[in-house]
GUKOLFI-808988 format. One record per residue (C-alpha): residue number from 0; x, y, z. Coordinates in steps of 0.2 Angstrom, whole numbers, plus 5000, padded with zeros to 4 digits. Each point is the difference from the previous one (the first is absolute). Example, Ala and Ser with C-alpha at 12.3 -4.5 7.8 and 13.67 -1.06 7.14 Angstrom:
! GUKOLFI-808988
<atom nr="0" u="5062" v="4978" w="5039"/>
<atom nr="1" u="5006" v="5017" w="4997"/>
//
This chain:
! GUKOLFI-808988
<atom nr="0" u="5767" v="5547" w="5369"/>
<atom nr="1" u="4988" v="4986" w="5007"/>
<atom nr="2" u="4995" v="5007" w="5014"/>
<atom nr="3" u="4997" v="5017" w="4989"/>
<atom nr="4" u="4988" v="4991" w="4989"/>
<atom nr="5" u="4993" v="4991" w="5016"/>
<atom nr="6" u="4994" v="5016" w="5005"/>
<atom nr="7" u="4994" v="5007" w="4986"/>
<atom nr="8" u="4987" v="4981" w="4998"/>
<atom nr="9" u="4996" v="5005" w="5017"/>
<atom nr="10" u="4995" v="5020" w="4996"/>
<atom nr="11" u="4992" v="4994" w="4986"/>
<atom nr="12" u="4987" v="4989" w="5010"/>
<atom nr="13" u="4996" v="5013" w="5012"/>
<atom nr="14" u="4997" v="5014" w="4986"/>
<atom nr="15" u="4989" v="4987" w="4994"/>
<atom nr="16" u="4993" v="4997" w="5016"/>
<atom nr="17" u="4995" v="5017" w="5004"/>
<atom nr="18" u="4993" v="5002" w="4983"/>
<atom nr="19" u="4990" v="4984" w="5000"/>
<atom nr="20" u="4994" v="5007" w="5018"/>
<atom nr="21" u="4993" v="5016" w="4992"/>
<atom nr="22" u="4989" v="4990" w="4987"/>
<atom nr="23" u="4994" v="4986" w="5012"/>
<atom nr="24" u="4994" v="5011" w="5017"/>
<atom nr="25" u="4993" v="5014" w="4990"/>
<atom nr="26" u="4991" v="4988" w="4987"/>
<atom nr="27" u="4990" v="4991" w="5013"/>
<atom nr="28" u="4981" v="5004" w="5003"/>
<atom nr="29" u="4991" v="5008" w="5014"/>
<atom nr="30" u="4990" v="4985" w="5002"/>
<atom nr="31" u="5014" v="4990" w="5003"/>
<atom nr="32" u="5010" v="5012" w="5011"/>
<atom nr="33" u="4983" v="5000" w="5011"/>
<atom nr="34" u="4999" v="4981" w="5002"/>
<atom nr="35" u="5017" v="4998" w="5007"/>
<atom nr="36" u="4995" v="5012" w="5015"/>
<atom nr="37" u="4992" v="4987" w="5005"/>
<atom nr="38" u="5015" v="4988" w="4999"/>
<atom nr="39" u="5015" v="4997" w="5011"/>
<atom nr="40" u="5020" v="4998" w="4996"/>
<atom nr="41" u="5017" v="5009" w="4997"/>
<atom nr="42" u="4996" v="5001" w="4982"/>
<atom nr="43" u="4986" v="5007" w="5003"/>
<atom nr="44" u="5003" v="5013" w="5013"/>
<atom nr="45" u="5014" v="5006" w="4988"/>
<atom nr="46" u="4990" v="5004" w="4984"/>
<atom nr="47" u="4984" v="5008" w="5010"/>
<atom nr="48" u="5014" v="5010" w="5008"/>
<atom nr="49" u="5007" v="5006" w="4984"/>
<atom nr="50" u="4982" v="5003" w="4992"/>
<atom nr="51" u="4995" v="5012" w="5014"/>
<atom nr="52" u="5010" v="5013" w="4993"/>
<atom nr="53" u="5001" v="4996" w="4979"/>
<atom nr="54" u="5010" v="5015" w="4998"/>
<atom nr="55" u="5015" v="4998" w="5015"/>
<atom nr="56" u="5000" v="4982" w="4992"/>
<atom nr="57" u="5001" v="5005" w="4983"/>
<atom nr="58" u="5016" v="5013" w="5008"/>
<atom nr="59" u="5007" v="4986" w="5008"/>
<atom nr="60" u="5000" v="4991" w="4982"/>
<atom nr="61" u="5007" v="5012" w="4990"/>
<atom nr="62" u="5014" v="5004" w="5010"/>
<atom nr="63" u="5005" v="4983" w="5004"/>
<atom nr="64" u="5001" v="4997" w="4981"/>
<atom nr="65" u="5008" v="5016" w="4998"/>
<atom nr="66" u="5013" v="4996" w="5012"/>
<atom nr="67" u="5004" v="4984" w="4995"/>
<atom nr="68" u="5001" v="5006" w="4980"/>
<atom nr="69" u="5013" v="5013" w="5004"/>
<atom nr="70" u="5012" v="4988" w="5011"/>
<atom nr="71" u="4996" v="4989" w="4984"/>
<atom nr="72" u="5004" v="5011" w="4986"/>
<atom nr="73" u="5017" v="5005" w="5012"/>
<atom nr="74" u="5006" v="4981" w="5002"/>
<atom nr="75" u="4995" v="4998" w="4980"/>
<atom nr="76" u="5010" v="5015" w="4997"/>
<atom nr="77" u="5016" v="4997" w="5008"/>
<atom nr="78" u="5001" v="4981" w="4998"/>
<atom nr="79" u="4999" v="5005" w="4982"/>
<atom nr="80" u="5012" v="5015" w="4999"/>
<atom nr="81" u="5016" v="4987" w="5008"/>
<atom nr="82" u="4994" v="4988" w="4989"/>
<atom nr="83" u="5000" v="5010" w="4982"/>
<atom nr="84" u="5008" v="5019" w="5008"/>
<atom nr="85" u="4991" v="5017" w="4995"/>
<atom nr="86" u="4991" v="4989" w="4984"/>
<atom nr="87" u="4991" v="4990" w="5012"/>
<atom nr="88" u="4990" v="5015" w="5007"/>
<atom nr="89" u="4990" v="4999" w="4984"/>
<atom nr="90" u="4996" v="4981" w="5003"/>
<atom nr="91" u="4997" v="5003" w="5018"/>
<atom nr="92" u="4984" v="5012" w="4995"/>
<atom nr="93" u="4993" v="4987" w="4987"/>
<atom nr="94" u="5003" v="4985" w="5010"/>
<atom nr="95" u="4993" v="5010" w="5015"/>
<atom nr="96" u="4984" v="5006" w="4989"/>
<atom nr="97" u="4996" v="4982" w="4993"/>
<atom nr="98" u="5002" v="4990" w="5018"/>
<atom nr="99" u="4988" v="5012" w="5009"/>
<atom nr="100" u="4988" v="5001" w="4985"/>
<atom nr="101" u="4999" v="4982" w="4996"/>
<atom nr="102" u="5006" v="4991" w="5019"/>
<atom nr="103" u="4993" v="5016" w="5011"/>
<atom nr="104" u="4985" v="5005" w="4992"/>
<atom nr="105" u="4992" v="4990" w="4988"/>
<atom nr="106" u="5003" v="4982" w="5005"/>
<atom nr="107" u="4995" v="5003" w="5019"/>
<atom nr="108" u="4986" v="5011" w="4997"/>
<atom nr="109" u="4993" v="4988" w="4987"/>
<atom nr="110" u="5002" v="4984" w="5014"/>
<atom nr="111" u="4991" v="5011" w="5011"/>
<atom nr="112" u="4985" v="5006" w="4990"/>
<atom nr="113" u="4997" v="4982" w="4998"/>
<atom nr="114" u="5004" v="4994" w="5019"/>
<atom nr="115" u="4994" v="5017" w="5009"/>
<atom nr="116" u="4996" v="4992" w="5015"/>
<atom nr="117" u="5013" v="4987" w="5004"/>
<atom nr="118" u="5013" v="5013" w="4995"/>
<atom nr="119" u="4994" v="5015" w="5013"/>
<atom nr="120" u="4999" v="4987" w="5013"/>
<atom nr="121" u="5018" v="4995" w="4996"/>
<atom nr="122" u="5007" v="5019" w="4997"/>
<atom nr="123" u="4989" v="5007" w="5016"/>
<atom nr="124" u="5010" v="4996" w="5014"/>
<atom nr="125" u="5017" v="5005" w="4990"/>
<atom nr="126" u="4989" v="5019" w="4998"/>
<atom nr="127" u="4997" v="5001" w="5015"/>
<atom nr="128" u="5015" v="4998" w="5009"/>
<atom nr="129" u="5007" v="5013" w="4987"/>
<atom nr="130" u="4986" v="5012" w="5006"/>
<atom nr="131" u="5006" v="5000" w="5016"/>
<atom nr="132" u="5019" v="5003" w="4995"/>
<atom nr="133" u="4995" v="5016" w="4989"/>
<atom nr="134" u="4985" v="5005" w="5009"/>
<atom nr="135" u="5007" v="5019" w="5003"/>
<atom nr="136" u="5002" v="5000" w="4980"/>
<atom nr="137" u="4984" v="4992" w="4997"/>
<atom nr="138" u="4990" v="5012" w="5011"/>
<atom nr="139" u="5010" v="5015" w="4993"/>
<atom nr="140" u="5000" v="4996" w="4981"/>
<atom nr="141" u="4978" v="4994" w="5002"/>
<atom nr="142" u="4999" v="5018" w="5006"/>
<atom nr="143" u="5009" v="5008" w="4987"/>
<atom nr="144" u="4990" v="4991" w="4989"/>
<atom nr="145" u="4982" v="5003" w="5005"/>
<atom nr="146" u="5005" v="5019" w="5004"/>
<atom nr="147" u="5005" v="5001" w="4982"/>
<atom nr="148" u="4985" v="4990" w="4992"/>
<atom nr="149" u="4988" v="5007" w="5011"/>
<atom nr="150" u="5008" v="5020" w="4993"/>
<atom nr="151" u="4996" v="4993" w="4983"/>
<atom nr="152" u="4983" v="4990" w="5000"/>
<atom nr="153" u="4992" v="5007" w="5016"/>
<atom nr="154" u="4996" v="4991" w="5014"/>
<atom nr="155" u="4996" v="4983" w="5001"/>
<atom nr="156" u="4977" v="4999" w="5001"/>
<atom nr="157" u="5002" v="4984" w="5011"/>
<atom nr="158" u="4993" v="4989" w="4986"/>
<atom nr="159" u="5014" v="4989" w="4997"/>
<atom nr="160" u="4994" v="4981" w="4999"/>
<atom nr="161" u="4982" v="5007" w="4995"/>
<atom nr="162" u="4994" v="4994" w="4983"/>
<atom nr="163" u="4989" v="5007" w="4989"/>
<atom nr="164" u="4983" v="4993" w="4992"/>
<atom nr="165" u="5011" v="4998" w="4985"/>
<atom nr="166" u="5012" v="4990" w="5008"/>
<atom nr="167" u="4987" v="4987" w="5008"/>
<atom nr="168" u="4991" v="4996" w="4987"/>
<atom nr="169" u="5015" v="4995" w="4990"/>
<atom nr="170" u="5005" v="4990" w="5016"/>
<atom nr="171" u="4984" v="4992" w="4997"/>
<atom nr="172" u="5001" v="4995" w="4983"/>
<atom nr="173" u="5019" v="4995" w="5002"/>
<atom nr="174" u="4991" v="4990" w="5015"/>
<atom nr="175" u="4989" v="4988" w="4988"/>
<atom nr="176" u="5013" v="4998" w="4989"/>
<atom nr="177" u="5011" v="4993" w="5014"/>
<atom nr="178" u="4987" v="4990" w="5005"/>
<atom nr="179" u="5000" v="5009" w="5020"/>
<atom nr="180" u="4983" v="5007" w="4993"/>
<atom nr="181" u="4984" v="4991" w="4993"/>
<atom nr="182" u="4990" v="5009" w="4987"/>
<atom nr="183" u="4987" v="5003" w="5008"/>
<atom nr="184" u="5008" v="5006" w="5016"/>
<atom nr="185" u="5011" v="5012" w="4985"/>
<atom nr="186" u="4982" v="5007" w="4995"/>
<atom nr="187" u="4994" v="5001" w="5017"/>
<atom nr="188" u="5015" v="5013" w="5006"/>
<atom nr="189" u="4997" v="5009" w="4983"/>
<atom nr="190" u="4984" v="5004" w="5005"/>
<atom nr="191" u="5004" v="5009" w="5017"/>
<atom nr="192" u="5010" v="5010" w="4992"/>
<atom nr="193" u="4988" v="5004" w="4985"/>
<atom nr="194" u="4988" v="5003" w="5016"/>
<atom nr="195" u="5009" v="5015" w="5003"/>
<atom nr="196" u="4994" v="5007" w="4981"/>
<atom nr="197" u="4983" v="4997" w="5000"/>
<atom nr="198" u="4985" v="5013" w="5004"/>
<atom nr="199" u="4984" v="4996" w="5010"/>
<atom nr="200" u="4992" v="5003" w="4982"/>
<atom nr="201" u="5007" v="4985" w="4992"/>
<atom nr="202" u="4992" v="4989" w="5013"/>
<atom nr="203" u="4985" v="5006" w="5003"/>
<atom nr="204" u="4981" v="4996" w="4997"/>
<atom nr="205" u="4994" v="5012" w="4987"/>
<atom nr="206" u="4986" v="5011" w="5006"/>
<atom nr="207" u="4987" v="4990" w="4987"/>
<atom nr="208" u="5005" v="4984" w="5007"/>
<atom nr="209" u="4998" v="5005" w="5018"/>
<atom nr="210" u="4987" v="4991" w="5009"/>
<atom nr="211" u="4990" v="5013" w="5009"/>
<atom nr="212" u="4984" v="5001" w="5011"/>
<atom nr="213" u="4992" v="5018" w="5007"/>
<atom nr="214" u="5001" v="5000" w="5019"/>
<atom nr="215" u="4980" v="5004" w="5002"/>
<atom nr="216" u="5000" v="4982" w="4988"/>
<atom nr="217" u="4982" v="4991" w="5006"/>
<atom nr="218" u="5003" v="4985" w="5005"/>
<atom nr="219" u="4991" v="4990" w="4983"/>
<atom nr="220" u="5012" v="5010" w="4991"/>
<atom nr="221" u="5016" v="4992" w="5008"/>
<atom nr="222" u="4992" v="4985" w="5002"/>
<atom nr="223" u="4999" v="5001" w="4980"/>
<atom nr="224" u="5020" v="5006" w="4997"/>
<atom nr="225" u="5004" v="4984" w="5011"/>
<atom nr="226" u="4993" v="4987" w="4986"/>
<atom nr="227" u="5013" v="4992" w="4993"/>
<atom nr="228" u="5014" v="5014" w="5005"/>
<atom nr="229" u="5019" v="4992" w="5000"/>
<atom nr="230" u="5006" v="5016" w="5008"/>
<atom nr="231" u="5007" v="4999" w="5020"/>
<atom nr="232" u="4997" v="5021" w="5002"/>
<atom nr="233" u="4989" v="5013" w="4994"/>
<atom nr="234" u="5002" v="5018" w="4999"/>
<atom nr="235" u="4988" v="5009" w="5009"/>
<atom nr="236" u="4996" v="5019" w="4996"/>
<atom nr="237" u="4985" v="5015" w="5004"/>
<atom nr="238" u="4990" v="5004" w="4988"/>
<atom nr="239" u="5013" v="4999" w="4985"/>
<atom nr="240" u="5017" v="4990" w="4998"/>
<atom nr="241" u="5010" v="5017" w="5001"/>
<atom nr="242" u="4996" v="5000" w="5020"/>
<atom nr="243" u="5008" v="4985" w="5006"/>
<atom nr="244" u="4995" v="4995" w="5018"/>
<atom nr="245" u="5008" v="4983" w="5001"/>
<atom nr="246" u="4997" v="4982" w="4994"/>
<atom nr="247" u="4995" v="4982" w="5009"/>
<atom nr="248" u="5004" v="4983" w="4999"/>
<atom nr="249" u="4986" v="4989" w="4992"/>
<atom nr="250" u="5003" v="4987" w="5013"/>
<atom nr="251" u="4996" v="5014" w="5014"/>
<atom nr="252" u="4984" v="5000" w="4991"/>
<atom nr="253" u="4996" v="4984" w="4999"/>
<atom nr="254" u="5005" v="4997" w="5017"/>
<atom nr="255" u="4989" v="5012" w="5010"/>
<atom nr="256" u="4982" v="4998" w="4996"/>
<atom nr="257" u="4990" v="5019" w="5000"/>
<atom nr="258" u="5016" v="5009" w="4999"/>
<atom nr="259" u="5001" v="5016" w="4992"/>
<atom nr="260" u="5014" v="5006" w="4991"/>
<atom nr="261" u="5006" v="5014" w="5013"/>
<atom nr="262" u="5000" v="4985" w="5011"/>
<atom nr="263" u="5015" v="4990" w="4989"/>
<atom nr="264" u="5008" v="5015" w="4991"/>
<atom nr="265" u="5019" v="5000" w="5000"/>
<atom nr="266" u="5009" v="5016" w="4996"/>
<atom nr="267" u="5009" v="5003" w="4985"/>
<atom nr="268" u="5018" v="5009" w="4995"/>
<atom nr="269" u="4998" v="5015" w="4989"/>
<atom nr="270" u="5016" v="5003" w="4989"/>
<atom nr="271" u="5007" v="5009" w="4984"/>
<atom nr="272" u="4997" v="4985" w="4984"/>
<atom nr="273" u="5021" v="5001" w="4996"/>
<atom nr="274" u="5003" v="4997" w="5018"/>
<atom nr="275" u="5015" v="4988" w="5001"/>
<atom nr="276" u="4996" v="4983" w="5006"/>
<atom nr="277" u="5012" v="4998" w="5010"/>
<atom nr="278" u="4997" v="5014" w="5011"/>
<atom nr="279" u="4980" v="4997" w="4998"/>
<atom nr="280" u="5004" v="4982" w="5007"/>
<atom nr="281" u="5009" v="5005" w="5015"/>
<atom nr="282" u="4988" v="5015" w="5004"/>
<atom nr="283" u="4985" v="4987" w="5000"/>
<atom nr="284" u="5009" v="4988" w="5009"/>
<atom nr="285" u="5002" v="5013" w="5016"/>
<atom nr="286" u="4983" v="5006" w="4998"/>
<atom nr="287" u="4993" v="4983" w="5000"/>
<atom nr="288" u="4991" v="5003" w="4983"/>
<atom nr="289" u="4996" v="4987" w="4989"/>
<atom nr="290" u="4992" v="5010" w="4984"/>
<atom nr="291" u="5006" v="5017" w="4993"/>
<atom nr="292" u="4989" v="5013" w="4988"/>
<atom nr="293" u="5011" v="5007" w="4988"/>
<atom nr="294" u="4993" v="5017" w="4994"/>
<atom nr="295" u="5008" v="5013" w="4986"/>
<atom nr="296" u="5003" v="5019" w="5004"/>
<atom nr="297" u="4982" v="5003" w="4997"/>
<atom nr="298" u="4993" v="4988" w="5016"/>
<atom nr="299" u="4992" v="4987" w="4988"/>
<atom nr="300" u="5002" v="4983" w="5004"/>
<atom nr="301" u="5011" v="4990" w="4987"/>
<atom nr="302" u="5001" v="4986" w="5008"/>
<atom nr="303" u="5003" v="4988" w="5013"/>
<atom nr="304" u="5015" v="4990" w="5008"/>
<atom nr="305" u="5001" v="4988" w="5011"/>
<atom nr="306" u="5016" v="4991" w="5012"/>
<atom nr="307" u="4997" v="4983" w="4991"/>
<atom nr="308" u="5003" v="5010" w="4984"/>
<atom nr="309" u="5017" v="5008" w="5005"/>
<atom nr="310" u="5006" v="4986" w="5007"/>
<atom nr="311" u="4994" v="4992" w="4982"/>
<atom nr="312" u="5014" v="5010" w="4991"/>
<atom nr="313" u="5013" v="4990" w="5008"/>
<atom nr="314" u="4991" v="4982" w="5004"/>
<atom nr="315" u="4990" v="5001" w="4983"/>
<atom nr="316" u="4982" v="4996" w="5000"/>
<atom nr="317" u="4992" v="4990" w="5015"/>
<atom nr="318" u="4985" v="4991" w="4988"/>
<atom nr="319" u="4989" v="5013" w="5007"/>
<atom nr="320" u="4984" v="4995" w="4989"/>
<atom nr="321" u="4994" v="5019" w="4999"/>
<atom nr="322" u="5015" v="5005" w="4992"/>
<atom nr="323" u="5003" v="4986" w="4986"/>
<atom nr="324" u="4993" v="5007" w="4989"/>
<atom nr="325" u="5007" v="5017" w="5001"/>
<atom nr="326" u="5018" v="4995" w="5002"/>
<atom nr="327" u="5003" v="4987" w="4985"/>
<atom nr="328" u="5011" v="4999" w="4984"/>
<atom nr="329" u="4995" v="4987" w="4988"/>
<atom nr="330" u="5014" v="4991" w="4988"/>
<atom nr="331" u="4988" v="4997" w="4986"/>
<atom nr="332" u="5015" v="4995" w="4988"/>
<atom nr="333" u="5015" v="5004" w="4998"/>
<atom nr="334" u="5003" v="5018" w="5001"/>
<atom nr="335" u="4982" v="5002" w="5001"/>
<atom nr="336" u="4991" v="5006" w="5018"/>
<atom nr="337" u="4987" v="5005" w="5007"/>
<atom nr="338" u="4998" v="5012" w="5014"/>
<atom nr="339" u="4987" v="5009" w="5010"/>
<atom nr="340" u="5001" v="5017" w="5002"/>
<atom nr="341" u="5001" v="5002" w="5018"/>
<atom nr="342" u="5019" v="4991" w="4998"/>
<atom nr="343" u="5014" v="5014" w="5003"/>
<atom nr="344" u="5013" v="5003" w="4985"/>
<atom nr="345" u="5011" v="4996" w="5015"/>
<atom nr="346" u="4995" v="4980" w="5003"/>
<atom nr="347" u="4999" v="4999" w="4980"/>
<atom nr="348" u="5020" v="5007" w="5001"/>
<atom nr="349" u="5000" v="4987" w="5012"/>
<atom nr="350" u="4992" v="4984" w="4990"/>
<atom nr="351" u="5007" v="5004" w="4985"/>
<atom nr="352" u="5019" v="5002" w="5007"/>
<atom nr="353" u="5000" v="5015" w="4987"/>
<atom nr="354" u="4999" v="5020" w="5005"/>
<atom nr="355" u="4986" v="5003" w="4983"/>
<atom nr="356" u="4988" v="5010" w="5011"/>
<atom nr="357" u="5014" v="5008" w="5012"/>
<atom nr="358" u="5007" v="5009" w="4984"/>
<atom nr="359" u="4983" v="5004" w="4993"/>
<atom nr="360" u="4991" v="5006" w="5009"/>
<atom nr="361" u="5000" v="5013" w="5015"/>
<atom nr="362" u="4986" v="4994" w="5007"/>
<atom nr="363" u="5003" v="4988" w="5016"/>
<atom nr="364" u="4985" v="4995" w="5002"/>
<atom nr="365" u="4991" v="4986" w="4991"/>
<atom nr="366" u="5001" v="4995" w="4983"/>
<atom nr="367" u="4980" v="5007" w="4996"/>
<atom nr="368" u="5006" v="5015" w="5004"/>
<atom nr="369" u="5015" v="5000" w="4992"/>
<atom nr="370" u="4993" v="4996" w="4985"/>
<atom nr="371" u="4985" v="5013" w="5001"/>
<atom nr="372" u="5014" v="5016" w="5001"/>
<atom nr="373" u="5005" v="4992" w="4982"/>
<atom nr="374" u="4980" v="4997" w="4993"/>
<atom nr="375" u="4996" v="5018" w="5005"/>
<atom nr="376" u="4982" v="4995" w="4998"/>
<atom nr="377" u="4987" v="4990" w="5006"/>
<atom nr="378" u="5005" v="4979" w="4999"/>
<atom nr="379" u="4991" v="4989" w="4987"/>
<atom nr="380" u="5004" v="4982" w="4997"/>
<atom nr="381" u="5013" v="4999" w="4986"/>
<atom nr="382" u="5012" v="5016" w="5004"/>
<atom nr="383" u="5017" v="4996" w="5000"/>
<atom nr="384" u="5014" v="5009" w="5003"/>
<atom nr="385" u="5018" v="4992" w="4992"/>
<atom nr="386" u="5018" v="5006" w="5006"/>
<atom nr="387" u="5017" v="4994" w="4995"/>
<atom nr="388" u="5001" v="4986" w="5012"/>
<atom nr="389" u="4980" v="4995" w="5002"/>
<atom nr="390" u="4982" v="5001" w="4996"/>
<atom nr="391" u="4985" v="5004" w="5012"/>
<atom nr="392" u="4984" v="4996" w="4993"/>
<atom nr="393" u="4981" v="5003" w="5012"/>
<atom nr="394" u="4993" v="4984" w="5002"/>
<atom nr="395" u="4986" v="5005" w="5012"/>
<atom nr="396" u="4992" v="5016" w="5005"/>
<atom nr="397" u="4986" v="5000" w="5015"/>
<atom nr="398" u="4994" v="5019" w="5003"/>
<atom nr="399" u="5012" v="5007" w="4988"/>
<atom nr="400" u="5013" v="4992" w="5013"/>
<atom nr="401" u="5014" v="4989" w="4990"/>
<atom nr="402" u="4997" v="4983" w="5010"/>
<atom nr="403" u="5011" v="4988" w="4989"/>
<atom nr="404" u="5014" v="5005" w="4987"/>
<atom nr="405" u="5009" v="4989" w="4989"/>
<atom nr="406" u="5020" v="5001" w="4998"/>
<atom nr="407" u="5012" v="4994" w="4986"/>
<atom nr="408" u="5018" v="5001" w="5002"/>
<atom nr="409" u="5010" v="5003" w="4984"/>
<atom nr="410" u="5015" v="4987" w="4996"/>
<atom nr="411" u="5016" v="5009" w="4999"/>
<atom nr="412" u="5001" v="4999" w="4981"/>
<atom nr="413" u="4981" v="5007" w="5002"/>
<atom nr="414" u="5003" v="5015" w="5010"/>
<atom nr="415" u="4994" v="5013" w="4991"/>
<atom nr="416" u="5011" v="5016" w="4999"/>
//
């Protein structure tokens, strides 16, 4: 009767071992399963052995326990029918049912959620060596079962292991938490992937804040544009701004005494104004093009873009002094700003850590024009335009062009319905 009961202790821990093996190896990360490649040892050479194949490992598992559960329940069973006679068939199932539940499942598997590593180092070499002793039933049942799952879901698309943009943004998030990631560097890697959103239109240099000269300029009248100018390039075009020929650099200018401009002109890159920025930053890093032109489907010039401004959507501002102005939202007080009309509904999205212009308005451009689809008229100083959320008052208007605009942000027992 001891030696019985000996047994069954013993069945016990290795039904708990197998178990406590499934949670532990297939709990650990990728990350860490890629460091120990570069490290030596038995352990070690067992685990990455079984992680090579997840799904001959999880065989291996399961029918290990399986195994040892039904030479369990049979020792269980018959130890208890000489002990009570037919009646102990009954106690046999519910003594069976709680040892396995309590001892083989839940105990084990909790030890090992919370000791994954040290557990499938321990358990590794003990799966392998079972590997190798069923290996014909392993190979033949890890056939069966992709044959069967690849009838019902198709085959496999080869992007196992690939995670989505979902997926590493809440890696990120989960990252600060942890304390793996600053916040900056969190906000940093929302931006390359937000980098992927955004239009060339978003970015860009609105066509009445382009700095421009005709390519037949005189020199006196250059020479006149120069005084006091903060910008670093400047558009050059013939006879009107539609027909772009290229831009140069002020300090090519400066630098070469009795140039003309056909002498410093750089070309330009001509694009659609919703061209993604991502493609429109790789395209003018092959061509070696520092400036873009952004033109509508009618061939009118909307603006400009620049590499220093594509790379701004990830980077944020780089003090350029042109740009200062064009690019700033102002706390005034509390829930009270100030913005200039040139600032994307995007960045505001951004700065206010809300999605108020995102959800009303369709218009991803910049909040002047945003806010001139809901005017439906000429700006004035004074109009305002109030939804549920916030309130957009013209602060500014230069050349019937909305340069500053105010913006209250209703509390939330103030939101208006």
């Amino acid at each position: 009767m001891i030696g019985e009961i000996v047994l069954i202790v013993a069945l016990l821990m290795v039904s708990a071992l197998f178990s406590g093996s499934e949670v532990s190896i297939f709990s650990l990360k990728d990350s860490y399963l890629e460091g120990l490649k570069e490290k030596k040892g038995f352990l070690v050479k067992c685990l990455l052995s079984l992680i090579e194949n997840k799904n001959a490992c999880l065989i291996v598992i399961l029918v290990g326990n399986l195994l040892v559960n039904i030479f369990l329940s049979s020792l269980v069973s018959e130890t208890a029918m000489t002990m009570f006679g037919e009646a102990g068939l009954a106690w046999a199932v519910l003594i069976m049912t709680l040892l396995i539940l309590v001892f083989g499942e839940i105990i084990p598997k909790t030890i090992a959620l919370k000791n994954a590593t040290t557990f499938a180092f321990l358990s590794s070499p003990i799966l392998v060596l079972l590997k190798k002793i069923v290996f014909p039933l392993v190979s033949i049942l890890e056939n069966l079962s992709n044959f069967f799952v690849n009838l019902i879901f198709g085959a496999p698309d080869n992007e196992e292991g690939h995670l989505s943009v979902d997926e590493l943004q809440t890696m990120t998030t989960l990252g600060e938490k942890e304390g793996a990631l600053k916040g900056w560097e969190r906000k940093l890697i929302e931006k390359v992937f937000e980098f992927h959103e955004v239009f060339a239109v978003e970015r860009m240099t609105p066509r009445p804040d382009i700095l421009a000269l005709d390519i037949h300029a005189k020199k006196d009248e250059i020479d006149l544009l120069m005084e006091g100018i903060k910008h670093s390039k400047i558009l050059v075009y013939k006879d009107e701004i539609d027909y772009v020929v290229g831009y140069f650099q002020v300090k090519d200018y400066l630098l070469e005494e009795n140039c003309s401009l056909e002498d410093i002109i750089k070309p330009v890159y001509i694009v659609p104004e919703f061209k993604a920025i991502h493609t429109l930053l790789k395209e003018m890093q092959i061509k070696n093009i520092k400036m873009a032109v952004l033109m509508d489907e009618y061939a009118n010039v909307q603006g400009i873009i620049t590499i220093e401004d594509l790379l701004q959507t990830i980077f944020g501002e780089m003090n350029d002094p042109s740009k200062l102005q064009s690019t700033s939202i102002a706390n005034l007080s509390k829930n009270k700003y100030l913005i200039y009309g040139s600032v994307s509904c995007r960045e505001v999205d951004t700065y206010l850590e809300e999605n108020f212009f995102e959800e009303e308005f369709e218009n991803i451009g910049s909040v002047a024009a945003a806010f001139l689809t809901k005017l439906n008229k000429l700006p004035e100083v004074g109009d305002v335009y109030t939804t549920k959320s916030f309130e957009l008052s013209v602060k500014k208007v230069i050349k019937r062009r909305i340069t500053e605009i105010g913006l209250f942000v209703f509390e939330s027992d103030e939101v208006k319905t």
